[in-house]
N, C-alpha and C positions, 0 to 999 in steps of 0.2 A: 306715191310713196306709201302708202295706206293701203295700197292692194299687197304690197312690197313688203311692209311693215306685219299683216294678214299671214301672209306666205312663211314669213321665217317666225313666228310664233306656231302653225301649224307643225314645225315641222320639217319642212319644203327642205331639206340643209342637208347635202352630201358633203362631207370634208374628206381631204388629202384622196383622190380618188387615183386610184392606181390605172395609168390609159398610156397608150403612146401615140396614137391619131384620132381623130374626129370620129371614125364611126365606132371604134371603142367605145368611145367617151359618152356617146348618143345610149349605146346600149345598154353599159353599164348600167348609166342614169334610171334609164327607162325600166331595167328590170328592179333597180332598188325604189323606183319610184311605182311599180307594182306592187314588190314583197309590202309596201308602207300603206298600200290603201286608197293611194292617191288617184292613181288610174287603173281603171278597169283591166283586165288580161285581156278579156277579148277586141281590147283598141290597140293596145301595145305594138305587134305588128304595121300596121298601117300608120301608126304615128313618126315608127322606125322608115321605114321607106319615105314620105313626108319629110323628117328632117335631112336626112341624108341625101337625097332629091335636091333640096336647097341646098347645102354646102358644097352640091357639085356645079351647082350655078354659079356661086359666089360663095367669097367665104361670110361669115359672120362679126369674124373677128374687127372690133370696130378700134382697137386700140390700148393704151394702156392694160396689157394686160388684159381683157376683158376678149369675153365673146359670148353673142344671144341669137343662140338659136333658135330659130319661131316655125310654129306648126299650126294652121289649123282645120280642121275639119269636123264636120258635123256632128260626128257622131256624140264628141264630147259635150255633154250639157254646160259646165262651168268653167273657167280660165283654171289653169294650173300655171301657177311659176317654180321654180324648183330651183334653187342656188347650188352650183357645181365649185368646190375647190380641189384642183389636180396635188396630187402630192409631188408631180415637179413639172415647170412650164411647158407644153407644148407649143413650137412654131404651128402657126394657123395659117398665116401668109396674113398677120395683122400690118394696116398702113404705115406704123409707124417702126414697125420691125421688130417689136418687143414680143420675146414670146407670151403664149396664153395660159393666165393660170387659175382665171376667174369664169366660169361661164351662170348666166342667169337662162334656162333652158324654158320657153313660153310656149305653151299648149294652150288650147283653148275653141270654140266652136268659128265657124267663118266670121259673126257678125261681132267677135269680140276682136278683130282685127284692129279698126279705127279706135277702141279700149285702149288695146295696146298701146299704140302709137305714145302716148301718152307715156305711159310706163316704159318706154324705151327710153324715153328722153328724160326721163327722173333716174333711170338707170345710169343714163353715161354723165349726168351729172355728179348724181352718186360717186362710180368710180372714176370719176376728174379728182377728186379730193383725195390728196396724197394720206394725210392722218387717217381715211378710210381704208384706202386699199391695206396700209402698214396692221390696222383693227384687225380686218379681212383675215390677210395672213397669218395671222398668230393664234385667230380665236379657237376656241375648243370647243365649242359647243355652241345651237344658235341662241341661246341666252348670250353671248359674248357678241353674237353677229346683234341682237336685238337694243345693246347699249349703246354699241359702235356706230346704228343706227341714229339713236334718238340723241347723242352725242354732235355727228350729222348736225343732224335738222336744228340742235340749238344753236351751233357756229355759224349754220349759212342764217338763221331766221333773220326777218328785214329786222332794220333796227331802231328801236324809238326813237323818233323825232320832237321828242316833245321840247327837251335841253340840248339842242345839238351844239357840241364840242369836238375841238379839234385836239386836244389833251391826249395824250396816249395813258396807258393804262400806269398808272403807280404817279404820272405827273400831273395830275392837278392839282391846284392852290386848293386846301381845304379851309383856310384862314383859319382855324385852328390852333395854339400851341402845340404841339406835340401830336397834330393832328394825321399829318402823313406817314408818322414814323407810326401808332396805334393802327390804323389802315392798313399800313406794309407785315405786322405781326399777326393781325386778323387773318389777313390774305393767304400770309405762308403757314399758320398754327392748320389750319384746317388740313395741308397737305405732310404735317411732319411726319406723322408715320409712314406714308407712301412715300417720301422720301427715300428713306433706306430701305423700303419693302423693293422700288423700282430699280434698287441698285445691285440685286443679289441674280447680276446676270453674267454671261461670261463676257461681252462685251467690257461691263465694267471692268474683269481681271484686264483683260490685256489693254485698257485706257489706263490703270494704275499702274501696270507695268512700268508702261511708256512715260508716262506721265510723270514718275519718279523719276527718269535720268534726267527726264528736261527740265523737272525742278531743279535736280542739283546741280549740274552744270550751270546754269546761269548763276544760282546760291552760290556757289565755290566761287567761280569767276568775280561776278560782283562783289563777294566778299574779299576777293583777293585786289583787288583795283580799290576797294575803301580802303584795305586795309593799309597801302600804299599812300594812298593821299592822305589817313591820317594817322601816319608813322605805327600804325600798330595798335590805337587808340578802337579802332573798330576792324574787326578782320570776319576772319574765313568762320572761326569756331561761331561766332558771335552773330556771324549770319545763317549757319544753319541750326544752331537753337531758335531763333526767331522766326525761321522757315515752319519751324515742326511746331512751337506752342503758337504761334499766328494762326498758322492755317487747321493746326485743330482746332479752335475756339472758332474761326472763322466756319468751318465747315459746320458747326453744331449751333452756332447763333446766326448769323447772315439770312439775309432774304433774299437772296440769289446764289447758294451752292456751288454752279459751278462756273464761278468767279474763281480764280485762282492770284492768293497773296502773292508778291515775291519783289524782290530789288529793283528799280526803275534806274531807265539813266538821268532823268529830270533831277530825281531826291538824289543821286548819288554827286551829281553837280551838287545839289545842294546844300548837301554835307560837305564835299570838297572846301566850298566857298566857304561855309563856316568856321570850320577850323582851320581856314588863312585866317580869317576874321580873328577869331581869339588869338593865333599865333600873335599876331600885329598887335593886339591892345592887351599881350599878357596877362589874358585871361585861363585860368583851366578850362580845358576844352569838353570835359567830359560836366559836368555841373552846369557849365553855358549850354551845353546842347541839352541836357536835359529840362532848361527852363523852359526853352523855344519847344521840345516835344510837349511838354504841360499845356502851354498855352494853345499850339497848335490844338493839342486835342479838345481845351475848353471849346475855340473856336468850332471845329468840326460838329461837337453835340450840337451849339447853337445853331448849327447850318443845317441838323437833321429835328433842329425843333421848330423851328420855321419854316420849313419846307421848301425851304434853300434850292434842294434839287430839281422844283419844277422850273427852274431858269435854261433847264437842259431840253425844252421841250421848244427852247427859239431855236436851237442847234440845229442844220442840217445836217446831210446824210453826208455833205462836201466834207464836212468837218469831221467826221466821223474816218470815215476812208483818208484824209489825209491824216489824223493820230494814228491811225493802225498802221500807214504806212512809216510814219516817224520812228514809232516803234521797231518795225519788224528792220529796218536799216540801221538803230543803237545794235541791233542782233548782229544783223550782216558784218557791221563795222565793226564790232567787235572778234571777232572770230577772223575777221581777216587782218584786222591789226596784230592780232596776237599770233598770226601766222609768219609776219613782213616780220616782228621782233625777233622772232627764231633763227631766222634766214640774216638778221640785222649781227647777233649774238654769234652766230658761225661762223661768217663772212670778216668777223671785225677783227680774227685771230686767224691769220692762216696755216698757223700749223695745227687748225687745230682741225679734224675731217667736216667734210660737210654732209654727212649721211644720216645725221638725224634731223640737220633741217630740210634734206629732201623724203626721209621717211615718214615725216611728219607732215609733209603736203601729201603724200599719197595716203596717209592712213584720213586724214581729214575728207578729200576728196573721194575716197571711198565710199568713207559712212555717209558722205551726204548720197554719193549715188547710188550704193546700196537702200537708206532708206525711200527716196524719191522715187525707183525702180519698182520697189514692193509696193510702194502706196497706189501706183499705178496699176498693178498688177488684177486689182479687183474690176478692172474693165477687157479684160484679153479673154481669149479662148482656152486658155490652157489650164490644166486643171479642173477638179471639184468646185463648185459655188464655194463650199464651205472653208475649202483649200487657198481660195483666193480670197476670201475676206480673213481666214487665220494670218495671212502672208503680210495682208495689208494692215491688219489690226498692229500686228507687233513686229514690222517692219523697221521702226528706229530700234528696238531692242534687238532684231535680228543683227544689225549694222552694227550696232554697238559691241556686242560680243564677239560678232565675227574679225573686226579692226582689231579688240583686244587682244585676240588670240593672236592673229598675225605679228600684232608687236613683240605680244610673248616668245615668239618666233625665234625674234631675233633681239632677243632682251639681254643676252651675251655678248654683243658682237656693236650693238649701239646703244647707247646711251639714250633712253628718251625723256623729257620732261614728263614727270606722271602728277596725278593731281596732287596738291600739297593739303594733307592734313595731318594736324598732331594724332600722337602717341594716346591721349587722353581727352578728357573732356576738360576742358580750362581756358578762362579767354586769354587772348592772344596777348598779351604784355602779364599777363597772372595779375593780374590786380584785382581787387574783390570783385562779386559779381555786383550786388547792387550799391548806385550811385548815392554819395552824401549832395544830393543839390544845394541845401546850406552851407558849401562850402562856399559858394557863389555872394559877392557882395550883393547888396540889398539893389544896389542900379542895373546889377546888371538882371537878379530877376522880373523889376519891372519895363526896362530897354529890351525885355527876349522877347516881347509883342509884337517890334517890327520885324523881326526876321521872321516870329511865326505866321505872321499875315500872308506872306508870302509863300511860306511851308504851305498853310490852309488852302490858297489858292490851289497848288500845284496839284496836291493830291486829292480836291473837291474835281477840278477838270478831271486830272486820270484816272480817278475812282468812277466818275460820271459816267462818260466818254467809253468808256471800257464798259462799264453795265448796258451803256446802249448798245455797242455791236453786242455783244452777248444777246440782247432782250430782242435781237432785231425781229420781223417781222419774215424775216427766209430760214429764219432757225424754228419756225411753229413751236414755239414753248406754248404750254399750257398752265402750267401754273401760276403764273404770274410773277412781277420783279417787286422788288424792295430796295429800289431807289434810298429811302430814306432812313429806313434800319442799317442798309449796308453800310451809309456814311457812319451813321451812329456807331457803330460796332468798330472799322476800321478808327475814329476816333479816339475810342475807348484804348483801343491795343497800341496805338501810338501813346498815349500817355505812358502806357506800363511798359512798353519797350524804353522809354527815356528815362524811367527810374532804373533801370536794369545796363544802359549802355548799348542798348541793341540798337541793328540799326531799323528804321522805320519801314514796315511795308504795304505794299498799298494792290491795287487791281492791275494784273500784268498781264495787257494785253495780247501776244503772241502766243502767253502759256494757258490763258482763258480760251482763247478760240480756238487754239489744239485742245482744250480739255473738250469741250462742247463738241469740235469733228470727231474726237473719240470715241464720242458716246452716239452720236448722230450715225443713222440709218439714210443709206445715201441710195438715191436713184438716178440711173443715166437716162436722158431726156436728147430726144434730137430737136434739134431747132428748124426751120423751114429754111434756112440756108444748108442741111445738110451737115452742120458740125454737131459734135455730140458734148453735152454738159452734164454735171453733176446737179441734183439738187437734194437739198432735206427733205426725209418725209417724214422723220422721227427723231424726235432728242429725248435717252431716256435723263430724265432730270429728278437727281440724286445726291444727297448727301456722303453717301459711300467712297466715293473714288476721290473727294476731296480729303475725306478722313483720312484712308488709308494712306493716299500720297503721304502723307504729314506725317505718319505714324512710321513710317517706311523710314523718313529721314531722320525722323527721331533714333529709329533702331541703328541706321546708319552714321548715328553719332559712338554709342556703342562697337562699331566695327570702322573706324577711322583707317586704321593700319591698313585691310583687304580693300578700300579703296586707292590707294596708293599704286595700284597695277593698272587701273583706267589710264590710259596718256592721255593728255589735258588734249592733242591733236584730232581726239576724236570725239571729246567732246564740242571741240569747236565743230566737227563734222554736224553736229547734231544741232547748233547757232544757226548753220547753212540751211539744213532742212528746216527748221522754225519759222 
């Protein structure tokens, strides 16, 4: 690494290099790696024969992306390495089938052969590490190749054995008060401005895109199922204000960004149960839920001033994969419930036509497979690279527009259920916005402790649980998580939703892991059985696209009416893909 590290401070660094075969690509090099100093003219030749000689032996290409071509002959007094990046991949005939778009080009005299060897094999270490190659390709210059480097070599270095701990990063006991939540603001203070610096990419546009229908579809829905179970007391308006000031404060204070707030089915039980509870002991329901959001949220701080959250570090990976499944089937189910209602609602009147509940399973069934189709699309032959990752980026937004329009189609002729929102900004029964919780007798705000213990539980696991898939170790975050501020913060905005009527949100799993694949830089990987997989090499991680999301729906409170053309059928479309 140090002959390696030598080399790209020289110099040694051809980028985006225009070729279309190997002995191009030989040539090219060699005349730029003449015009620079590095080798002699009068070797040039013979070096060009030399190389090209070997790649009709064999090829080079060792994998990943990579190929090292090697030459040596006498004439040369000193090794030369020279770093090759093609401005678009060449097939080499690499083993694993990935075209070539990296070549490390090694010259040098016969006796510096067995040298080599050495630096071949720090090389294909080198480009085995995915966060390197993603460096590789982007850099601009080898100052960017020379951090990308030494970035490297601190992630692989061995690792002090003096304290070994099995703790992952943000869960250990500090014994501290206030010690892990201090720790968690240290961690992320350092990266806040590269926060929003790493989010002014196009990537991000089209994760905010998408990202905004998938918030509000669940926000409407959700909001529209509270609003149901508690006669109007909590609805649709009530949950997309909560959406947009939650998740902006969450995006601007949080130690994990791209965590995304939003409705759970867990709290929405939870709420259901509650206001039976008061219906039955003629309590107001809006005062009693406010006590239990107080206390909850006391509770919360307390769990982020204790450091509560390294209990999440007994937690397997089992537990983790069956919540994310729990979740992504509240998704499924719902979306197909709401489909059997429609068909239930048609079918119960027979004079009444059935063409909006069968254009409402095709418009649903659509968007799911129009989006599903384009997500896929960035692994096929057809098209531009760029053409297939635009396809794939904003592939639910594609599906989403394209259903709309079809319905619009036939917006004369059938009837469709379209999303419901009011006329204005105002909650859903017009009753003030914020709560008098003194209305509440004196028992019942100190009896809201046992229903908030429960509250605390529910959204300490799904707040958790949700940061760890997020923080997992296949998504290579680099910045680190905030376990312990995030609890804090969601805490904090549960209190202030309880004086407001809103209803509580917490870490939503389905639309956190779609935020993070939004922003993630994927690679396809063949396996030794021969099937081909997706993996992370990059997650740009940023406070940006959480903002905006938020800021979207907030604008989208402002424009209630032009949502009203969406059919709710195709946002269920969008349930299906999640």
């Amino acid at each position: 690494m140090k002959r390696l590290r030598i080399a790209l401070s020289e110099g040694s660094v051809i980028l985006d290099l225009e070729a279309r075969d190997i002995e191009s690509i030989l040539r090219k090099t060699l005349d730029a790696t003449v015009e620079r100093g590095l080798l002699p003219a009068d070797q040039r030749q013979a070096f060009e024969a030399a190389l090209i000689e070997r790649e009709r032996q064999i090829s080079t290409a060792i994998g990943n992306s990579v190929a090292i071509p090697h030459a040596y002959l006498d004439t040369l007094e000193e090794p030369l390495i020279v770093f090759v990046r093609l401005a678009r991949p060449v097939n080499l005939g690499a083993p694993d089938g990935i075209p070539t778009r990296f070549l490390f080009v090694l010259l040098g005299p016969t006796g510096a052969a067995i040298e080599h060897l050495d630096t071949l094999a720090g090389i294909a270490r080198l480009m085995s590490d995915d966060e390197f190659r993603y460096d590789a390709r982007w850099a601009r210059s080898h100052e960017n190749l020379i951090d990308a480097l030494e970035r490297y070599l601190a992630r692989t270095a061995p690792a002090v054995l003096e304290e070994p701990t099995e703790a992952p990063v943000g869960l250990a006991h500090t014994g501290r008060l206030f010690g892990g939540l201090r720790d968690d603001v240290r961690r992320r203070l350092a990266y806040y401005i590269s926060d929003f610096r790493d989010g002014l990419n196009p990537k991000s546009l089209s994760s905010t895109l998408f990202l905004f229908f998938a918030c509000l579809a669940p926000a409407v829905t959700f909001g529209g199922i509270m609003g149901a179970q508690t006669e109007g007391q909590i609805g649709v308006v009530e949950m997309l204000v909560a959406s947009a000031a939650c998740g902006i404060a969450y995006a601007l204070l949080s130690g994990q960004p791209l965590i995304i707030l939003g409705g759970v089915g867990p709290l929405l039980v939870f709420t259901a149960i509650l206001y039976r509870l008061c219906n039955d002991m003629e309590i107001a329901f809006l005062p009693g839920y406010a006590w239990v959001g107080f206390w909850t949220s006391v509770l919360l701080v307390i769990m982020a001033a204790t450091d509560a959250s390294c209990l999440m570090r007994h937690f397997t990976r089992f537990t983790d994969e069956i919540f994310s499944a729990l979740m992504a089937l509240i998704f499924i189910y719902e979306a197909i419930k709401a489909l059997v209602s429609i068909f239930h609602k048609s079918f119960a009147d027979e004079s009444v036509s059935h063409d909006a509940a069968f254009l409402s399973l095709i418009l649903a069934i659509g968007t799911f497979y129009i989006a599903i189709s384009l997500s896929q699309i960035r692994r096929s032959r057809y098209l531009l690279p760029w053409m297939r990752a635009f396809l794939a980026d904003f592939g639910p937004m594609i599906a989403l527009a394209a259903m709309t329009l079809v319905s619009w189609l036939y917006h004369g002729e059938v009837m469709m259920e379209t999303l419901q929102a009011p006329d204005t900004i105002r909650t859903t029964t017009e009753r003030a916005w914020m709560i008098d919780p003194f209305a509440a007798p004196m028992w019942v705000r100190v009896a809201a402790i046992g229903p908030a213990i429960l509250a605390a539980v529910l959204v300490f696991l799904t707040q958790n649980i949700t940061a760890r898939l997020i923080n997992s170790p296949d998504h290579k975050l680099q910045k680190g998580p905030g376990y312990h501020l995030d609890l804090a913060v969601v805490g904090g905005l549960i209190g202030v939703c309880s004086l407001f009527g809103l209803p509580w949100l917490v870490a939503a799993t389905v639309r956190s892991l779609a935020h993070v694949r939004g922003l993630a830089t994927l690679e396809e990987v063949i396996t030794p059985d021969g099937a081909t997989s997706e993996r992370v090499t990059h997650v740009e991680e940023t406070r940006v696209t959480g903002l905006a999301i938020h800021l979207l729906i907030a604008v989208s409170l402002l424009l209630l009416p032009a949502l009203k053309v969406v059919p709710m059928s195709v946002l269920y479309g969008i349930f299906l893909f999640m």
